[in-house]
C-alpha positions as CSV (number, residue, x, y, z in Angstrom):
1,X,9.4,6.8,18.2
2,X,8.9,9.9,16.2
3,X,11.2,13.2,16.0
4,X,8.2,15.4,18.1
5,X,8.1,12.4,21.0
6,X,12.0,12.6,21.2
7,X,12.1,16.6,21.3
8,X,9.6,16.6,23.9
9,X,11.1,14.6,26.3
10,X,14.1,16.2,25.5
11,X,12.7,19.3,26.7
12,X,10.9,17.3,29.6
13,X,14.1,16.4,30.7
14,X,15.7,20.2,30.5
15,X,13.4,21.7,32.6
16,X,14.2,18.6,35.7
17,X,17.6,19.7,35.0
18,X,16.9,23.9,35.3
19,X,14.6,23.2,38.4
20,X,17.7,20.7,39.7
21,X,20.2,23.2,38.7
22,X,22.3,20.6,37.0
23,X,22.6,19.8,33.2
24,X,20.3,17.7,31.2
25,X,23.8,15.4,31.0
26,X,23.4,15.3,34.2
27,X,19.8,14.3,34.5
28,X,20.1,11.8,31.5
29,X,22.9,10.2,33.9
30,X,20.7,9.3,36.9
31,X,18.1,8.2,35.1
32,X,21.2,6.3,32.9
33,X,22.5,4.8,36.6
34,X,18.8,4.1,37.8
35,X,18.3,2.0,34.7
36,X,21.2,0.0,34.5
37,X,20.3,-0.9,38.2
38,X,17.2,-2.0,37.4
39,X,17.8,-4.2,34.4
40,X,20.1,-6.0,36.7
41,X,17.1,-6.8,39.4
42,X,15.9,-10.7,40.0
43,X,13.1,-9.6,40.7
44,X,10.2,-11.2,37.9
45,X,8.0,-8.7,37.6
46,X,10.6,-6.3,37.2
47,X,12.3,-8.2,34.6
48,X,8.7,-8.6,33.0
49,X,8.7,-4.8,32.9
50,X,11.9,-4.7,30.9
51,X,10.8,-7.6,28.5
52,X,7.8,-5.2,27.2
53,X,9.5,-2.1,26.9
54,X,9.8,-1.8,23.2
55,X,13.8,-0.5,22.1
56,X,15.5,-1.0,18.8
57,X,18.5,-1.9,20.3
58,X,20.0,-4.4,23.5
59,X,18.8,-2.0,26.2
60,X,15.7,0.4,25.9
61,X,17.2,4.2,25.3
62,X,15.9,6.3,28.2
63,X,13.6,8.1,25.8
64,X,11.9,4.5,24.5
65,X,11.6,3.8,28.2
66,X,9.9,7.3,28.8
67,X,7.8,6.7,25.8
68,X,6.9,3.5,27.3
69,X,5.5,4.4,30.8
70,X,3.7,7.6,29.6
71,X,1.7,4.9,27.0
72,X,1.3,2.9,29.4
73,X,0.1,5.3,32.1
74,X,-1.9,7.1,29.7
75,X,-3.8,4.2,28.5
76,X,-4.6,2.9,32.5
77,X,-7.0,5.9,33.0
């Protein structure tokens, strides 16, 4: 993912946390908590989800997994 993807978000995820009134941290966090939830689901199709989301490392960073469902979303219309 290039630097322009990764500042964008980044600012994506600022303004949830101004309109929230809590800090990005914060926001970064849940979506953190939601994630690690989710990878643990038996569910297959969730799991199938998780198996195509591209990520250089063990676990898709929540900026690869952003990157991921905006691709995805913006290639279903």
């Amino acid at each position: 993912m290039n630097q322009n993807k990764k500042e964008t978000i980044s600012e994506y995820l600022k303004a949830i946390a101004d309109k929230e009134r809590i800090s990005e941290d914060d926001v970064r966090n849940e979506i953190a908590l939601a994630v690690s939830l989710a990878l643990k689901s038996n569910d297959p199709q969730i799991q199938a989800f998780w198996k195509d989301v591209p990520c250089n490392g063990d676990t898709p960073t929540i900026e690869e997994i952003i990157d991921y469902i905006v691709t995805q979303i913006s290639t279903q219309k």
